[in-house]
LUMKE-801174 format. One line per 4 residues: number of its first residue (from 0); for each residue x negated, y, z of C-alpha. Coordinates in nm, 2 decimals, m for minus. Each point is the difference from the previous one (the first is absolute). Layout:
<atoms>
NUM = X:Y:Z | ...
</atoms>
This chain:
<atoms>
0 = m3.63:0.28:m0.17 | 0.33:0.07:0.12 | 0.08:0.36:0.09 | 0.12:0.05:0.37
4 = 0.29:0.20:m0.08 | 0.25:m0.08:m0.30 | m0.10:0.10:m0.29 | 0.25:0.18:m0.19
8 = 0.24:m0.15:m0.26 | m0.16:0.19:m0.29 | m0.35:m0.19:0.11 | 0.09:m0.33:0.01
12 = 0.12:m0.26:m0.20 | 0.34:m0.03:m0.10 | 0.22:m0.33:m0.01 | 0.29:m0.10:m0.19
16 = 0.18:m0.26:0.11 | 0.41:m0.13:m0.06 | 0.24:0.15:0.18 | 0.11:m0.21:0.33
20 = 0.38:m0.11:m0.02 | 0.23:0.14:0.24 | 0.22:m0.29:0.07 | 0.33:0.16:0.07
24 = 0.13:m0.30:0.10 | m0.24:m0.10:0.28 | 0.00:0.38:0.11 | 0.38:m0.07:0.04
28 = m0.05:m0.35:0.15 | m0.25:0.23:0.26 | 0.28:0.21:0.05 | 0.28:m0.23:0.12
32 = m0.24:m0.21:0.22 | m0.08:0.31:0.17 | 0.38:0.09:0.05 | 0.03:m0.38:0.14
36 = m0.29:0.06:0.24 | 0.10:0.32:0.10 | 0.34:m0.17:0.06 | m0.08:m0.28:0.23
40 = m0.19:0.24:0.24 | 0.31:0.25:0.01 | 0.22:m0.36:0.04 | m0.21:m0.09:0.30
44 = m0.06:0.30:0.20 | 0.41:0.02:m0.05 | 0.08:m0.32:0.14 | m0.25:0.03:0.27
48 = 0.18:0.33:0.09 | 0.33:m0.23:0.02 | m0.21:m0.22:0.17 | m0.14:0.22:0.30
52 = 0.15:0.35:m0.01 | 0.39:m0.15:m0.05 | 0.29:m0.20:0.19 | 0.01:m0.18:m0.32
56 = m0.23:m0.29:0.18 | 0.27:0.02:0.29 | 0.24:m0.22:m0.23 | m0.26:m0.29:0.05
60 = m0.03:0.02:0.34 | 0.13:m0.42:0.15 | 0.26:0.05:0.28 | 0.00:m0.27:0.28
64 = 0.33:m0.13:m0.11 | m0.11:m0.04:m0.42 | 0.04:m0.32:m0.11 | m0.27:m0.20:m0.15
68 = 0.00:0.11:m0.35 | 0.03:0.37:0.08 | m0.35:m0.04:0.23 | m0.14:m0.12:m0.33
72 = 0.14:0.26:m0.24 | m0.16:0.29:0.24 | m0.30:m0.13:0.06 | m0.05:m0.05:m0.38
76 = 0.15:0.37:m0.03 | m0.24:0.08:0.24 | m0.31:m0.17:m0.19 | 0.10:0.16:m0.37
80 = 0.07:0.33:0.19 | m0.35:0.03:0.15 | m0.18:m0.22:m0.36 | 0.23:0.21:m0.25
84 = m0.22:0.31:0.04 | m0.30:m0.12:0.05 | 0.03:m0.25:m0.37 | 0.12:0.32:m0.14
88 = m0.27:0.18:0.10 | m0.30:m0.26:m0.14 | 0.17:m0.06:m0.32 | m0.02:0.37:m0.06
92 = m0.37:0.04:0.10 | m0.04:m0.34:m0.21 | 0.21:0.19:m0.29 | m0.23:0.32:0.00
96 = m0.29:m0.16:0.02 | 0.11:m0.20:m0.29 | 0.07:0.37:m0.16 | m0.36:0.09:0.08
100 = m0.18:m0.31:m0.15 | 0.20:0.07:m0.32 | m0.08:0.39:0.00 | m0.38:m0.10:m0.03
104 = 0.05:m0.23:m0.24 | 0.14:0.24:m0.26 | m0.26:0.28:0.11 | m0.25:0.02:m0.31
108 = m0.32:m0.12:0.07 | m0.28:0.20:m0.15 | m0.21:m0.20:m0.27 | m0.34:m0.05:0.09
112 = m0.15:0.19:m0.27 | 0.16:0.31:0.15 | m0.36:m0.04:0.26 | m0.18:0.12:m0.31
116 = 0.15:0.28:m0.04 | m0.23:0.18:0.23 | m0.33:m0.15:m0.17 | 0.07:0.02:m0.37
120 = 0.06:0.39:m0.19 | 0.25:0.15:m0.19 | m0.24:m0.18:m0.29 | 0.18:m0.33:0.09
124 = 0.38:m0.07:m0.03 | 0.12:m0.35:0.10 | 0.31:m0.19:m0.04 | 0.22:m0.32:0.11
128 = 0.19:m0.21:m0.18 | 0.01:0.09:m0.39 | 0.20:m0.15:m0.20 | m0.16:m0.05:m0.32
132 = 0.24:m0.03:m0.32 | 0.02:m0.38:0.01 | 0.17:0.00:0.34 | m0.35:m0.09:0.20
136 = m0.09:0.19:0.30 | m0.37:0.08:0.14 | m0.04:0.05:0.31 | m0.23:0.29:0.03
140 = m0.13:0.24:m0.26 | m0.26:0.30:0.07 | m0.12:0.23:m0.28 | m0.31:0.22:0.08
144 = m0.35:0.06:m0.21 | m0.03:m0.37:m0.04 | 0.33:m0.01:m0.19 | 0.24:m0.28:0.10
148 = m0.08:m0.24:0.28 | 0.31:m0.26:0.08 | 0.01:m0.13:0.34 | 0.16:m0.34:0.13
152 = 0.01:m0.12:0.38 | m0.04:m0.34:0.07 | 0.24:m0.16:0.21 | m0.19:m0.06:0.38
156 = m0.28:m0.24:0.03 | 0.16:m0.24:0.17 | 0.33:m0.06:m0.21 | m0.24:m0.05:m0.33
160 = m0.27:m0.28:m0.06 | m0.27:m0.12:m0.28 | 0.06:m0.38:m0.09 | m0.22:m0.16:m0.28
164 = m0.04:0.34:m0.16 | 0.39:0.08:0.03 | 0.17:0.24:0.23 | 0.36:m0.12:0.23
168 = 0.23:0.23:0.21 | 0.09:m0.10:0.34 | 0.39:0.02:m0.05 | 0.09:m0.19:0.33
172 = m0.10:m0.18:0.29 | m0.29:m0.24:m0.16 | 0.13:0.04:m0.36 | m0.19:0.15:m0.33
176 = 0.10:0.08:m0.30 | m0.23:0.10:m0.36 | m0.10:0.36:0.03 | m0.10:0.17:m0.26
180 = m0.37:0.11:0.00 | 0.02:0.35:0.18 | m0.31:0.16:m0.26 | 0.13:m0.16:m0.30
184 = 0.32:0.20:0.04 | m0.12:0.27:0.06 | m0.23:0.05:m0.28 | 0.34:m0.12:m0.20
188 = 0.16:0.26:0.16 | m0.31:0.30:m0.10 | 0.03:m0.15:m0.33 | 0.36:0.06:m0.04
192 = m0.02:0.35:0.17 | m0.27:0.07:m0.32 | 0.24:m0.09:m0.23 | 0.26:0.18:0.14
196 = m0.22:0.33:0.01 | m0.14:m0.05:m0.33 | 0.36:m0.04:m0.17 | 0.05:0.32:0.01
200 = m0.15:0.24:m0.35 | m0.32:0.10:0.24 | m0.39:0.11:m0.14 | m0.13:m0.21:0.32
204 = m0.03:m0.29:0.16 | 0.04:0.01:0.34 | m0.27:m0.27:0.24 | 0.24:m0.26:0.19
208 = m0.21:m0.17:0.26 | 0.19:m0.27:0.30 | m0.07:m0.05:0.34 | 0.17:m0.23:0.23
212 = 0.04:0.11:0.35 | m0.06:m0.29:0.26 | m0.08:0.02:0.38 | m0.27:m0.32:m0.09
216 = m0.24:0.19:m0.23 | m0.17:m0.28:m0.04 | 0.22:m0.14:m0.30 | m0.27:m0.03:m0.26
220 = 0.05:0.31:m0.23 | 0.03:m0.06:m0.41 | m0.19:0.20:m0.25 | 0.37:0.15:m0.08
224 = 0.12:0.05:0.38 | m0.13:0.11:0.31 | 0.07:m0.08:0.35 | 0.04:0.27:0.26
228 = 0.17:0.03:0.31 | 0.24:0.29:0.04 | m0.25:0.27:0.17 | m0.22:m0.08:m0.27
232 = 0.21:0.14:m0.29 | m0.10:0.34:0.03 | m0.40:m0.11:0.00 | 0.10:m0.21:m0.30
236 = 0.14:0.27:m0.22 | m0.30:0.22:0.05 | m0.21:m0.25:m0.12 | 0.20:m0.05:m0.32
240 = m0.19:0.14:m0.32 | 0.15:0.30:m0.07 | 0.19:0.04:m0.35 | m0.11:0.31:m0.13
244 = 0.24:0.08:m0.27 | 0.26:0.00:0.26 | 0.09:0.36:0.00 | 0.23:0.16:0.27
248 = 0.30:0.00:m0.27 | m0.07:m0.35:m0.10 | 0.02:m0.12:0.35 | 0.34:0.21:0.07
252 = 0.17:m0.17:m0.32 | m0.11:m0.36:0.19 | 0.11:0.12:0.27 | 0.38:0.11:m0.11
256 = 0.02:m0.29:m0.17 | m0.04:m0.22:0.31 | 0.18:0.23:0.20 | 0.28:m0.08:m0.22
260 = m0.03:m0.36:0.00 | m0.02:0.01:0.44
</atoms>
């Protein structure tokens, strides 16, 4: 059950996960397109104050005795004086706007397995892309009672298909390339995070089980990997054996050592 009120940090489950990038250049980029925004407006409020609130617009006014090509100059005067502030003023809305778009963009979004958080203890620590020693990452790794369970999402339903037994991306409009089989790699990818834990001079042998996350659960599970959507990971870790001789310390040494891998 999920508690009502937030539980505090010290009860729930903690998550390690790479730091986000802070793209000094697209901050800067942020930065000048504001000033350009902000720039425009200031443009076109000032030339509509020549405009309205000046005799500046006197000095395209036609007299009866202007020739031909004088009438034409002020009445295009005329029609940059009153379209000048007005252009001015949509490119800088159209330049902020641009400036907001951006802003979002770089705005972290929170991985989903943050919503577990609230469901799973302090017992539990989760965390995203480790890099394991061979340059690999896995996507998702939580350690609890169970021991190790390594998580991999499956790209949406409808960019993947089963054809004669083999899976194909959706890459573009009608086209599909080979995918690799989504549970195959990731028991590949369990195995390799056993290796990785068992390289080290340990007295155990941590459990490795793999799970792929899918919004179809109805992939036919292997004997080596399950299928789960994502609210069902929490469900799915409780019903994991649990590996006795994992003590406390044994599970903190795990955990550093993915920690340092994150």
């Amino acid at each position: 059950m999920v508690p009502d009120r937030p539980m505090p940090e010290s009860w729930t489950m903690q998550v390690f996960h790479p730091r986000a990038s802070r793209r000094p250049a697209s901050r800067l980029s942020l930065v000048m397109r504001l000033s350009i925004g902000i720039l425009l407006l200031l443009l076109g409020g000032l030339l509509a104050y020549m405009a309205v609130a000046t005799p500046f617009s006197e000095r395209f006014m036609p007299t009866t005795r202007a020739s031909a090509p004088t009438t034409v100059a002020s009445a295009l005067g005329w029609t940059l004086l009153i379209a000048a502030p007005a252009m001015a003023g949509i490119a800088g809305v159209a330049w902020l706007a641009g400036v907001a778009e951006r802003r979002a963009a770089l705005r972290p979004r929170p991985h989903p397995i943050h919503g577990l958080t609230g469901v799973l203890g302090p017992e539990y620590t989760a965390a995203t892309n480790i890099r394991l020693d061979d340059g690999r990452l896995v996507a998702e790794v939580i350690v609890g009672p169970h021991g190790v369970a390594v998580f991999e999402p499956m790209p949406p339903a409808g960019y993947t298909r089963q054809r004669n037994g083999a899976w194909e991306l959706m890459v573009g409009k009608d086209r599909w390339v080979p995918l690799e089989n989504p549970l195959d790699r990731t028991v590949r990818n369990a195995d390799r995070v056993r290796r990785w834990l068992a390289a080290g001079d340990r007295d155990f042998v941590v459990r490795v089980h793999a799970a792929v996350i899918a919004s179809d659960t109805r992939i036919p599970r292997t004997p080596a990997c399950a299928v789960i959507s994502r609210e069902q990971v929490p469900a799915y870790l409780r019903s994991l054996p649990l590996q006795r001789g994992l003590t406390d310390d044994r599970r903190e040494t795990i955990v550093a050592m993915i920690r340092s891998a994150v």
